[in-house]
VMD Tcl script that builds the backbone (N, CA, C; Angstrom):
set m [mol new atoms 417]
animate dup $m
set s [atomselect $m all]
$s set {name element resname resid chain x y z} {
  {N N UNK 1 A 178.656 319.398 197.072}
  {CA C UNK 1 A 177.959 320.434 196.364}
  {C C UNK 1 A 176.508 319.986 196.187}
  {N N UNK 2 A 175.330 321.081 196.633}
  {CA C UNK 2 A 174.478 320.714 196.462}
  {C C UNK 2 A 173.953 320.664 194.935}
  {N N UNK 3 A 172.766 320.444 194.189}
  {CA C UNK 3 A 172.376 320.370 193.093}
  {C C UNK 3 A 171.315 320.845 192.733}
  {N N UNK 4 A 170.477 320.602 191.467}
  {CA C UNK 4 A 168.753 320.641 191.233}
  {C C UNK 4 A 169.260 320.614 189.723}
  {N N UNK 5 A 168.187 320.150 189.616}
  {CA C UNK 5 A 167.353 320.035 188.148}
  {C C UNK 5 A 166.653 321.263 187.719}
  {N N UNK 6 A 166.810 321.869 186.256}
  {CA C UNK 6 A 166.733 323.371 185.909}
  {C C UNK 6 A 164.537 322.775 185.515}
  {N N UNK 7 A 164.906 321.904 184.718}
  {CA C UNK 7 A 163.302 321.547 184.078}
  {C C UNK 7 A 162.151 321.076 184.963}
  {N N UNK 8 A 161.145 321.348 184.845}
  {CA C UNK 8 A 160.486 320.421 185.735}
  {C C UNK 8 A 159.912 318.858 184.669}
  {N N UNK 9 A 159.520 317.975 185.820}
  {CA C UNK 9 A 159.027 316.731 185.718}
  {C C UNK 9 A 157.566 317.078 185.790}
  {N N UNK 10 A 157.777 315.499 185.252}
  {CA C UNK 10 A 155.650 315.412 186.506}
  {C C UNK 10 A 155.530 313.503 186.296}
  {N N UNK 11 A 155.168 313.352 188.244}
  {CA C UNK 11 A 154.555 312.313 188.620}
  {C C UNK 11 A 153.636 311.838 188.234}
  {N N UNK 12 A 153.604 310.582 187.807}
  {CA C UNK 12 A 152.578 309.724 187.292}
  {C C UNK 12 A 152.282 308.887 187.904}
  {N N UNK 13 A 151.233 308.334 189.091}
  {CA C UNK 13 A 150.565 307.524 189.751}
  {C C UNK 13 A 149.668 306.338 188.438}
  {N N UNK 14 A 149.781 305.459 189.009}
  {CA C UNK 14 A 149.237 303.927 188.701}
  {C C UNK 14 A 148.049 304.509 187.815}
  {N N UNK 15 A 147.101 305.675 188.785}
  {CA C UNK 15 A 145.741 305.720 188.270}
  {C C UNK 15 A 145.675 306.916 187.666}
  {N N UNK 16 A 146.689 307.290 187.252}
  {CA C UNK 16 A 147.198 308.616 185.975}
  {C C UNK 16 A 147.315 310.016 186.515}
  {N N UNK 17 A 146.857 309.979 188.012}
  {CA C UNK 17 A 146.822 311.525 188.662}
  {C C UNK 17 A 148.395 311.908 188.332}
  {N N UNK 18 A 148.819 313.383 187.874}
  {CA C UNK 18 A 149.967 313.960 188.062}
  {C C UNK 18 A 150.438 314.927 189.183}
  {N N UNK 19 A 151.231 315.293 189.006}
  {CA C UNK 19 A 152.115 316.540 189.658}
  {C C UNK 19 A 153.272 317.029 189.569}
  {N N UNK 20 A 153.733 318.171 189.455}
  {CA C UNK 20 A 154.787 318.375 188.573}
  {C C UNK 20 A 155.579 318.574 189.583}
  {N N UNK 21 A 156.685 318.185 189.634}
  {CA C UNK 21 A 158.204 318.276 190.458}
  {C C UNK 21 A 159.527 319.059 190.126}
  {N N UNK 22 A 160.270 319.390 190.799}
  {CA C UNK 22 A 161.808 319.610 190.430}
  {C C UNK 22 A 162.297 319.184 191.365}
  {N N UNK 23 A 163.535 318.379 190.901}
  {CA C UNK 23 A 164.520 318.004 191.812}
  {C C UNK 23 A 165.533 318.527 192.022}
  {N N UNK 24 A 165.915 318.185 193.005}
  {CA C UNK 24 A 167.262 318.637 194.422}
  {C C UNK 24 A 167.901 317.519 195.132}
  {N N UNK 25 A 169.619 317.958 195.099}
  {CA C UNK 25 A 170.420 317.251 195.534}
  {C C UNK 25 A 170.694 317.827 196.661}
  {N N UNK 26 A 170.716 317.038 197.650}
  {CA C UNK 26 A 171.394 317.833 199.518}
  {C C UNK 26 A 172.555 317.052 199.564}
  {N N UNK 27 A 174.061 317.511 199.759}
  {CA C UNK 27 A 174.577 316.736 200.222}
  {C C UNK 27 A 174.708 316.376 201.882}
  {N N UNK 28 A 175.504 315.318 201.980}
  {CA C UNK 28 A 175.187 314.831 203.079}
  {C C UNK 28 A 176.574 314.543 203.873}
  {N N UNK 29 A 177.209 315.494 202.547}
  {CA C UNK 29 A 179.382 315.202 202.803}
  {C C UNK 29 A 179.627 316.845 203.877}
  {N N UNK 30 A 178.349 317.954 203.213}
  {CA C UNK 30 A 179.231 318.716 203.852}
  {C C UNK 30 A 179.654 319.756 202.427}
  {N N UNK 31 A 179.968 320.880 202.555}
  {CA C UNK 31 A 180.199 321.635 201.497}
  {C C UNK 31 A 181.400 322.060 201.983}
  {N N UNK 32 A 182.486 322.224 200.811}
  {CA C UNK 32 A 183.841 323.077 200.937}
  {C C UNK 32 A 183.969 323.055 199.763}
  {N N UNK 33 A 185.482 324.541 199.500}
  {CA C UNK 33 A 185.937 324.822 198.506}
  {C C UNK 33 A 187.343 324.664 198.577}
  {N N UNK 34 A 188.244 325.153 197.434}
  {CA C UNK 34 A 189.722 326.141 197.639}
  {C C UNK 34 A 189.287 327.236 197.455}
  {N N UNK 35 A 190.661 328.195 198.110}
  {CA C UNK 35 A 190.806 329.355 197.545}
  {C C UNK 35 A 191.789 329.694 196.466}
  {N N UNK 36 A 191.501 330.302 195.642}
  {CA C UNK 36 A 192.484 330.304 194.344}
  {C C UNK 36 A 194.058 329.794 194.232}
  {N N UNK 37 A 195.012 330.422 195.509}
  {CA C UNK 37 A 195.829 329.745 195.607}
  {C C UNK 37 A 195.858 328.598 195.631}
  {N N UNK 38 A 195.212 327.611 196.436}
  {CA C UNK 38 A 195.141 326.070 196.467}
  {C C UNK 38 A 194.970 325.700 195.402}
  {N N UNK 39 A 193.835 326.164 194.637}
  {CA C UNK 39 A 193.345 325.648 193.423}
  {C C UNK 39 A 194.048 325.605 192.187}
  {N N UNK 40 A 195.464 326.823 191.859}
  {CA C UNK 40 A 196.535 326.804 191.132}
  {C C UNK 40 A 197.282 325.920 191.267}
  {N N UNK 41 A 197.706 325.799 193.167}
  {CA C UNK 41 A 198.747 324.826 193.120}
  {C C UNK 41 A 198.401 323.197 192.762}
  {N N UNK 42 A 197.091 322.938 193.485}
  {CA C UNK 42 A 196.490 322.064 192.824}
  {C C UNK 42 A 196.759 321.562 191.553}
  {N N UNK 43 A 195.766 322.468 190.672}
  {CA C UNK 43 A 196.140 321.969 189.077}
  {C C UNK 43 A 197.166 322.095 188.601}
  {N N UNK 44 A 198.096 322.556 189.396}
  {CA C UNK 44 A 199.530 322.655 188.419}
  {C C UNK 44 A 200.426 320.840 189.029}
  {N N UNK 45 A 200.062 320.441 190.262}
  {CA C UNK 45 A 200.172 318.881 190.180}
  {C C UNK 45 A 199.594 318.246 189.770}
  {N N UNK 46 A 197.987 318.383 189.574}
  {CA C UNK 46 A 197.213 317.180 189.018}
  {C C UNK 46 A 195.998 317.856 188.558}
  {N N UNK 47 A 196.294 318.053 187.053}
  {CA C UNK 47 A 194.834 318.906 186.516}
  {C C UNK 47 A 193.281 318.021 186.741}
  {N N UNK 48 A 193.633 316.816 187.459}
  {CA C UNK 48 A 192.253 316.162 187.159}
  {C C UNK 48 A 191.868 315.690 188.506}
  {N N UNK 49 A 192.588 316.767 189.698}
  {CA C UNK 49 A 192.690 316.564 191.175}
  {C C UNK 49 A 191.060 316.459 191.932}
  {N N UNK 50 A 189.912 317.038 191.201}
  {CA C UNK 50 A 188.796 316.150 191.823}
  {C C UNK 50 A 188.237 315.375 191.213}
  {N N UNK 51 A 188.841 315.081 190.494}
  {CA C UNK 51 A 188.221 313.373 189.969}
  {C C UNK 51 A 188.929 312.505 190.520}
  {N N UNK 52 A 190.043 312.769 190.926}
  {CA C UNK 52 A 190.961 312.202 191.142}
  {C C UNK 52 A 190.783 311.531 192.985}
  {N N UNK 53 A 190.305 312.444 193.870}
  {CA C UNK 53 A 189.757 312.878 195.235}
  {C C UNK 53 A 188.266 312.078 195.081}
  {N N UNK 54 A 187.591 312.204 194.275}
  {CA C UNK 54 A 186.509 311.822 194.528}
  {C C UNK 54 A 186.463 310.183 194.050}
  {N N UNK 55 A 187.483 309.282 192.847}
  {CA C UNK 55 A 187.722 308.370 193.074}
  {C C UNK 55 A 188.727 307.478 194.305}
  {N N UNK 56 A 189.063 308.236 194.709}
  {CA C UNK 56 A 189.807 308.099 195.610}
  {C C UNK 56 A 188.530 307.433 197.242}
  {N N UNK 57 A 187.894 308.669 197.293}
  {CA C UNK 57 A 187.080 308.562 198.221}
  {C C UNK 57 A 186.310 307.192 197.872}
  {N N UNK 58 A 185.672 306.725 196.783}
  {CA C UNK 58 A 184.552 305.926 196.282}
  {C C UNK 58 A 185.850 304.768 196.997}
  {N N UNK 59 A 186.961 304.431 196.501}
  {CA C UNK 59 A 187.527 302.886 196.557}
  {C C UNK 59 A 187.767 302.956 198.431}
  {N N UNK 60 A 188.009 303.856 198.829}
  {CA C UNK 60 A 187.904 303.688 200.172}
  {C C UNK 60 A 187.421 303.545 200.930}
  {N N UNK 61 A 185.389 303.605 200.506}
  {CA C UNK 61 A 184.524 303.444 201.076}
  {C C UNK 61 A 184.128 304.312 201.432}
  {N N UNK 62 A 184.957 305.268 201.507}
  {CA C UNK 62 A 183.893 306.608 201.864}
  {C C UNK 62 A 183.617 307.890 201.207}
  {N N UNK 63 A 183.005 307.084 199.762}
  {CA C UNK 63 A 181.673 307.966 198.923}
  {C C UNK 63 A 180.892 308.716 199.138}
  {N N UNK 64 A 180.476 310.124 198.039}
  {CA C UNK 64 A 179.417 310.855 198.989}
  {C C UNK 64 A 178.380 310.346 198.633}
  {N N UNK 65 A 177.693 311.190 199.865}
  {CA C UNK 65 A 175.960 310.825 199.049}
  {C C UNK 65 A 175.748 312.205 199.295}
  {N N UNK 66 A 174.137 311.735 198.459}
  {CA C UNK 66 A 173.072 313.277 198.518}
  {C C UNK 66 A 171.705 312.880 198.698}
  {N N UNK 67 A 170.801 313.362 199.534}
  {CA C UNK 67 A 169.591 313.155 199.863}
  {C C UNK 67 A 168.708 313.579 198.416}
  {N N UNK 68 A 168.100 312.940 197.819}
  {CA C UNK 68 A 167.084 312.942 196.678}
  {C C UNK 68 A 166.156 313.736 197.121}
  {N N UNK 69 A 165.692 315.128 196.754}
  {CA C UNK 69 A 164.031 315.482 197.201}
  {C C UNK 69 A 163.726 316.469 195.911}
  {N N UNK 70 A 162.272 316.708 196.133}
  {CA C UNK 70 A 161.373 317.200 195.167}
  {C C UNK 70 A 160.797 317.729 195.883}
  {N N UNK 71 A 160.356 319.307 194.862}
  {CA C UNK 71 A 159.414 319.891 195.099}
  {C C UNK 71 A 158.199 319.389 193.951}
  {N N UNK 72 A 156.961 319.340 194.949}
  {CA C UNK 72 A 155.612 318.332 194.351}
  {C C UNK 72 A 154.355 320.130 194.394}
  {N N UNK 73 A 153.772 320.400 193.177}
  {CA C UNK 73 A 153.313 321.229 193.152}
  {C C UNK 73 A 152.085 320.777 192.005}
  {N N UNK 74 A 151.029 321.276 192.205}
  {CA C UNK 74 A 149.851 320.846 191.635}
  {C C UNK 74 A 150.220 321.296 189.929}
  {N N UNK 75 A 149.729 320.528 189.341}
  {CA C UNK 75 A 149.201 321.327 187.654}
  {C C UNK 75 A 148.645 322.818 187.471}
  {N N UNK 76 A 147.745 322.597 188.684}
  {CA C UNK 76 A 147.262 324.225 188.567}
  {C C UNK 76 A 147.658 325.117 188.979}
  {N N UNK 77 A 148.827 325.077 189.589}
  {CA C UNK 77 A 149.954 325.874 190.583}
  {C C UNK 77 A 151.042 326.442 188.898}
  {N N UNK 78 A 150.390 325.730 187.414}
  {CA C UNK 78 A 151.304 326.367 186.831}
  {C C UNK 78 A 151.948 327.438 186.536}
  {N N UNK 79 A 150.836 328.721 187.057}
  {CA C UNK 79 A 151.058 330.038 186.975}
  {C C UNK 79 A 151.041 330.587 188.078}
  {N N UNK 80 A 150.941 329.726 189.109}
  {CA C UNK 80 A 150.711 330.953 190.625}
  {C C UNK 80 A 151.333 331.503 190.680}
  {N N UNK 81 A 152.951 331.308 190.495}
  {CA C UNK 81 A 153.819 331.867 191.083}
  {C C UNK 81 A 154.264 333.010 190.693}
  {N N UNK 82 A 153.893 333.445 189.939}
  {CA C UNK 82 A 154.242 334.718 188.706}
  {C C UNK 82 A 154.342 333.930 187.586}
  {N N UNK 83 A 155.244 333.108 187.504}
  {CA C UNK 83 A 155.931 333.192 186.378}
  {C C UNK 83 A 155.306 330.963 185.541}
  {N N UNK 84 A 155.729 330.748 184.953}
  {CA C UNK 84 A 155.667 329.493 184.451}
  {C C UNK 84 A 156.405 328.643 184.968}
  {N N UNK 85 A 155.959 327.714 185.509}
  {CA C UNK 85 A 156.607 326.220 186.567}
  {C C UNK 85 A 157.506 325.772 185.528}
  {N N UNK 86 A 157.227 325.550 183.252}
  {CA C UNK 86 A 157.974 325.360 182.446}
  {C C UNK 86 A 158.981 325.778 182.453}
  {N N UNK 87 A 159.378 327.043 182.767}
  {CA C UNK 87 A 160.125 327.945 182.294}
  {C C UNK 87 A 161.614 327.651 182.969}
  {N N UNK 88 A 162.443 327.326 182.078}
  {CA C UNK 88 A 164.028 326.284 183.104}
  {C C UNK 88 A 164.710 327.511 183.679}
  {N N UNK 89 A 164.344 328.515 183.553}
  {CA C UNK 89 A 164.758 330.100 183.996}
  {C C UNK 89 A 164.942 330.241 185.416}
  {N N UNK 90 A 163.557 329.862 185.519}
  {CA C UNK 90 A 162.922 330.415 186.962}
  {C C UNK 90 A 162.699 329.289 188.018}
  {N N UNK 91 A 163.533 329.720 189.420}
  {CA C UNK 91 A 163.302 328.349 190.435}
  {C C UNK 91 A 161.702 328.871 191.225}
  {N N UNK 92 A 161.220 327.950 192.398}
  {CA C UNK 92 A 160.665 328.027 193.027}
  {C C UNK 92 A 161.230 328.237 194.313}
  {N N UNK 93 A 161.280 329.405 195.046}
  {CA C UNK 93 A 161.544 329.292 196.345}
  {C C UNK 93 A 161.122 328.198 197.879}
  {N N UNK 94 A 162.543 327.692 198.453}
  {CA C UNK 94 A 161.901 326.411 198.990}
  {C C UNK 94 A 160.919 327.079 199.992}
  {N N UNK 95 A 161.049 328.675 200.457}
  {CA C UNK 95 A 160.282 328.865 201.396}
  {C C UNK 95 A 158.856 328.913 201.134}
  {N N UNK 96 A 158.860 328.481 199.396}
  {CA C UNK 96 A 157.064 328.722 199.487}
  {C C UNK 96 A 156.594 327.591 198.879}
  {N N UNK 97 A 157.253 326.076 198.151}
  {CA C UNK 97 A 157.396 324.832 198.464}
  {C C UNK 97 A 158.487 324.502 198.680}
  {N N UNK 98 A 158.275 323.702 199.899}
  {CA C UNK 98 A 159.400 322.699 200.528}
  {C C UNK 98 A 159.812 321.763 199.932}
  {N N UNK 99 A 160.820 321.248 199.789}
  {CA C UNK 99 A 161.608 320.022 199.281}
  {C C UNK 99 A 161.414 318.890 200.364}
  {N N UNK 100 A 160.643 317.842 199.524}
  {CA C UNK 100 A 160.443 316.430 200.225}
  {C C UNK 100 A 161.569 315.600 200.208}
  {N N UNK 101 A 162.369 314.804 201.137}
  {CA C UNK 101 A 163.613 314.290 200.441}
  {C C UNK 101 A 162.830 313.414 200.222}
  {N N UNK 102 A 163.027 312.648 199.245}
  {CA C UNK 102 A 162.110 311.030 199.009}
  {C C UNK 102 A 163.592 310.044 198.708}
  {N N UNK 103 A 164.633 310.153 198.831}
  {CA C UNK 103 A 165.506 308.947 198.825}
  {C C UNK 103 A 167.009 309.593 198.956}
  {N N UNK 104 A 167.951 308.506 198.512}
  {CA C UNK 104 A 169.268 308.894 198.802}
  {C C UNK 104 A 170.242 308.183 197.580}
  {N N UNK 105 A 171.382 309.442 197.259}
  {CA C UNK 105 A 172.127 308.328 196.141}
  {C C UNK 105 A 173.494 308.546 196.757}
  {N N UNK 106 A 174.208 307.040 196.768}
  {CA C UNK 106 A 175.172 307.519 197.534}
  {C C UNK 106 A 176.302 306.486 196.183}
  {N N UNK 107 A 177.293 307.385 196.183}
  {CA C UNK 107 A 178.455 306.828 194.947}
  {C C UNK 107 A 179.341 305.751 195.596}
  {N N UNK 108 A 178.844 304.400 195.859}
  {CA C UNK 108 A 180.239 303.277 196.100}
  {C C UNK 108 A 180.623 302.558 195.679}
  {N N UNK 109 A 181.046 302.884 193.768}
  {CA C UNK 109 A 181.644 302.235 193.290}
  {C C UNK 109 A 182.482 302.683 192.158}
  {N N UNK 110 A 183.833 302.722 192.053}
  {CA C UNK 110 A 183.881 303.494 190.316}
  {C C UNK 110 A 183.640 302.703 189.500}
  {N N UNK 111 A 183.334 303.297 188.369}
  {CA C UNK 111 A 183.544 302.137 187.123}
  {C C UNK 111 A 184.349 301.593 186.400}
  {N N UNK 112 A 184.285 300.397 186.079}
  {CA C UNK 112 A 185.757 299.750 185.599}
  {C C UNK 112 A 185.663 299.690 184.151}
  {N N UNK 113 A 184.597 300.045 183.080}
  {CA C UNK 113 A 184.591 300.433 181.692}
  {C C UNK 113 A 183.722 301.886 181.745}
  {N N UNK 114 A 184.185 303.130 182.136}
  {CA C UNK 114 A 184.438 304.273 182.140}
  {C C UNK 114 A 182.732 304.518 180.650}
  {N N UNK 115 A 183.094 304.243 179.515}
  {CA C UNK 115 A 182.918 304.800 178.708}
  {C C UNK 115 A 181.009 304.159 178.617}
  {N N UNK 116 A 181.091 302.697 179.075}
  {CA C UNK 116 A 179.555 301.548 179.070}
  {C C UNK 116 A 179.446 302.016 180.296}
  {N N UNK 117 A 180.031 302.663 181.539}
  {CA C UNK 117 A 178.929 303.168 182.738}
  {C C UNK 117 A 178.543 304.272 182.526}
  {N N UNK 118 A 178.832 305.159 181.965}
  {CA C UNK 118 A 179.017 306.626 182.628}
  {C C UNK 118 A 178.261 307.253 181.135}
  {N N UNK 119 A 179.005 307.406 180.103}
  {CA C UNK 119 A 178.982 307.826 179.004}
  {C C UNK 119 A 177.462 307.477 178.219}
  {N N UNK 120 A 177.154 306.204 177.990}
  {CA C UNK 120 A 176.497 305.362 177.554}
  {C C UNK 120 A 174.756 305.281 178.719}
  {N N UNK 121 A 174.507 305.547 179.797}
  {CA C UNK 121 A 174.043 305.683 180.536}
  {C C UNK 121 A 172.909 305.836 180.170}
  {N N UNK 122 A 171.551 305.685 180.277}
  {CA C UNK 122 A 170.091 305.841 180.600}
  {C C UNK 122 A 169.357 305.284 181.229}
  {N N UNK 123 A 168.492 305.716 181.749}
  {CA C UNK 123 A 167.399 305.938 182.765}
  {C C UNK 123 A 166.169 305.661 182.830}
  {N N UNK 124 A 165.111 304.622 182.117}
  {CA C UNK 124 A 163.759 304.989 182.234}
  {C C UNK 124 A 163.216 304.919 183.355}
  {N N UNK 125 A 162.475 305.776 184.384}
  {CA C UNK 125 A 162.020 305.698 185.473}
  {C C UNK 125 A 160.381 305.577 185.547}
  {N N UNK 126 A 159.791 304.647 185.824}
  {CA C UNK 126 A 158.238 304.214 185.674}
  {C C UNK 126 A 157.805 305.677 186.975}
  {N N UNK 127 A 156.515 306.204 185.969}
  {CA C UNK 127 A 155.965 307.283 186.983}
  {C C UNK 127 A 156.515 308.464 186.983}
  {N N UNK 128 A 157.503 308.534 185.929}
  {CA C UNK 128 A 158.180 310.111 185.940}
  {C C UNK 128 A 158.022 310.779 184.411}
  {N N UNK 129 A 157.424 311.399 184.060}
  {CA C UNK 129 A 157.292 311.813 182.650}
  {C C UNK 129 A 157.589 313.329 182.208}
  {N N UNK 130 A 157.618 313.782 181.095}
  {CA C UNK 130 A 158.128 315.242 180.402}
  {C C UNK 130 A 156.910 316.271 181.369}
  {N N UNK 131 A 157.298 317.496 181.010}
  {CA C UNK 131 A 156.173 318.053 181.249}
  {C C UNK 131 A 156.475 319.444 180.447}
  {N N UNK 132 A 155.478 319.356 179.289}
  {CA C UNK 132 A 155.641 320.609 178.651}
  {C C UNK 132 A 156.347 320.197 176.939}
  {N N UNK 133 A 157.563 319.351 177.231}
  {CA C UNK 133 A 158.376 319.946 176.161}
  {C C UNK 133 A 159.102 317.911 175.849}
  {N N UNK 134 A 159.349 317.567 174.911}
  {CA C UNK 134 A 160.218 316.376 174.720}
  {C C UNK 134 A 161.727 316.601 175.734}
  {N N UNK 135 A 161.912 315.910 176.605}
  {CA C UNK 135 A 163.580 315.568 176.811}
  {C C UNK 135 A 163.434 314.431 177.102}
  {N N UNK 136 A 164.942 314.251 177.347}
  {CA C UNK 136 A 165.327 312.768 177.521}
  {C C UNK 136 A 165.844 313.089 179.340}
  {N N UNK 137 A 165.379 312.260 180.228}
  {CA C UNK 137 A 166.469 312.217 181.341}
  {C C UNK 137 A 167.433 311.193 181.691}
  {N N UNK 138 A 168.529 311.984 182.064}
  {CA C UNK 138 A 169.802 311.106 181.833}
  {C C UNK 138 A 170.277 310.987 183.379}
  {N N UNK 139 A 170.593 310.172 183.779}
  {CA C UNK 139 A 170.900 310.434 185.154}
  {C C UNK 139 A 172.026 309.106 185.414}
}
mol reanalyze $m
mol bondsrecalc $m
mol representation Tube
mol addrep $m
């Protein structure tokens, strides 16, 4: 399943220039579903059947990944678009910025204290800051 981030960011270079971003997940597994039938019979054996599939996959080595990219759009691009780059409402169409992939996260490992990996989790990333509003990013 692919992804994105509803808020935007903004890049912070060494020498303070910005630019505001949103991110996007590509996967790189491939997209599928069930169809309702499957998905009944499914949960009626194992209500926790993709967690279950997707740890499964991680101990076997073959984890997904997803290509990391951003859309990189000027400060002053805050209103071009119609609407507010802030606004967690409204996406940007990739056909009018493109998504840069800039990296890859790929899952090969589960965790063996569930509650100190996963739960407990934060992030400070040097060069990535709010834009607009206080949050925290959790990733």
């Amino acid at each position: 399943m692919d992804g994105f981030g509803v808020h935007t960011f903004r890049f912070v270079t060494d020498e303070g220039n910005t630019k505001l971003i949103k991110w996007f997940w590509k996967t790189k597994q491939g997209k599928a579903s069930l169809v309702w039938e499957e998905a009944q019979v499914l949960a009626g054996k194992n209500a926790d059947f993709h967690r279950q599939d997707l740890w499964d996959a991680i101990e076997s080595g073959h984890g997904p990944e997803w290509e990391l990219g951003v859309q990189i759009m000027e400060e002053s691009d805050q209103l071009r678009f119609g609407f507010d780059l802030l606004d967690p409402t409204k996406i940007v169409p990739e056909e009018i910025v493109p998504v840069q992939i800039i990296g890859k996260m790929t899952l090969n490992m589960n965790p063996r204290n569930y509650f100190a990996e996963t739960e407990q989790v934060m992030v400070g990333l040097t060069g990535i800051g709010k834009a607009g509003t206080e949050r925290l990013m959790r990733i």
